[in-house]
C-alpha positions in Angstrom: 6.5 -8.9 14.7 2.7 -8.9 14.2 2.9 -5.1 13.1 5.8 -5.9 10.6 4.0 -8.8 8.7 0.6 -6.7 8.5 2.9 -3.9 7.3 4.6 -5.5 4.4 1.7 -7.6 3.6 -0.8 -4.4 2.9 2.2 -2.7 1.3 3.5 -5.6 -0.8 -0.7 -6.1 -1.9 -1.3 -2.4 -2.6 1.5 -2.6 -5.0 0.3 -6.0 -6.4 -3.2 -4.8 -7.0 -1.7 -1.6 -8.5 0.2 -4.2 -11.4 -3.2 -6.1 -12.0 -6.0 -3.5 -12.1 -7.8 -3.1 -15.4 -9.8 0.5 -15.0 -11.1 0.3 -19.0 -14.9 -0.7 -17.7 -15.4 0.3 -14.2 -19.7 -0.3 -14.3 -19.0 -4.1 -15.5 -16.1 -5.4 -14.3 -15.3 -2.8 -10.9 -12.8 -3.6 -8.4 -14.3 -6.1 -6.6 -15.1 -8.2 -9.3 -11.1 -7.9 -9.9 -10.3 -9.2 -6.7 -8.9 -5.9 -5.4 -9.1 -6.1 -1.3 -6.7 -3.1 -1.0 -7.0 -0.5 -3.1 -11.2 -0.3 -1.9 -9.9 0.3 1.2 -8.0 3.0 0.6 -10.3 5.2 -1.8 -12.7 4.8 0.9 -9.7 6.6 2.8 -9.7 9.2 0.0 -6.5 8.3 -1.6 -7.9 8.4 -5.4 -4.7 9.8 -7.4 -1.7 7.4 -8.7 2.1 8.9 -10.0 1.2 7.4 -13.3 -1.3 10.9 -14.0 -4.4 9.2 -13.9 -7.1 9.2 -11.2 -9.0 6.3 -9.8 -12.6 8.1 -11.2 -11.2 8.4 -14.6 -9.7 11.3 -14.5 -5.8 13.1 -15.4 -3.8 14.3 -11.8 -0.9 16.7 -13.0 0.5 17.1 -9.4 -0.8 13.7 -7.0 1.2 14.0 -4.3 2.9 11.9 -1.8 0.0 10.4 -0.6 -1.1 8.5 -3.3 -1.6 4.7 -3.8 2.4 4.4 -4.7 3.4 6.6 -1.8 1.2 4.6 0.9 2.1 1.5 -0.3 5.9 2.8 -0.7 5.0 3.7 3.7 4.2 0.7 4.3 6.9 -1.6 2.8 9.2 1.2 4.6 7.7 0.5 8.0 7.7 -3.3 7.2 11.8 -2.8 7.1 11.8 -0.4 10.0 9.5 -2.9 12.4 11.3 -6.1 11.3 14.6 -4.4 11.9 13.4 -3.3 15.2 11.9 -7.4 15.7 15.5 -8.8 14.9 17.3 -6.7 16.8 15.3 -7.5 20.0 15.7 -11.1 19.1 19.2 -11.5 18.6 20.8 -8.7 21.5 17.6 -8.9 23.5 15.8 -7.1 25.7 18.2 -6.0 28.4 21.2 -5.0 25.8 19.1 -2.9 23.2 19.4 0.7 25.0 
């Protein structure tokens, strides 16, 4: 159950911070002055590139990829259903009756 919440909370965030970041001035107001808890996280990963075209640097992407800040945060709301699926199934037929 622990690995579901964690799951859909990161995912559910990364998506939240996605909607409220403001890149215009990245020297004065950067993403910790935002409030952004996520998204640091994962450019220190190396994720930098969103489906929108733009980059976190600045920068156009013509081709980002399904690894980028949508497609994590799209893996983990995934896994959230998958793992809390898994939880209420165990709950409600058990342990003994599941295989």
């Amino acid at each position: 159950m622990h690995t579901a919440l964690v799951s859909g909370w990161a995912g559910s965030m990364a998506l939240y911070e996605l909607a409220v970041f403001d890149p215009s001035d990245p020297v004065l107001d950067p993403m910790w002055r935002q409030g952004m808890f996520v998204i640091p996280f994962m450019t220190r990963l190396g994720i930098t590139d969103l489906w929108g075209g733009w980059s976190i640097s600045g920068g156009t992407v013509t081709n980002p990829g399904i690894w980028s800040y949508e497609g994590v945060a799209g893996t983990h709301i995934v896994f959230w259903l998958v793992f809390l699926g898994s939880d209420l199934a165990l709950g409600i037929l058990g342990p003994r009756n599941i295989l």
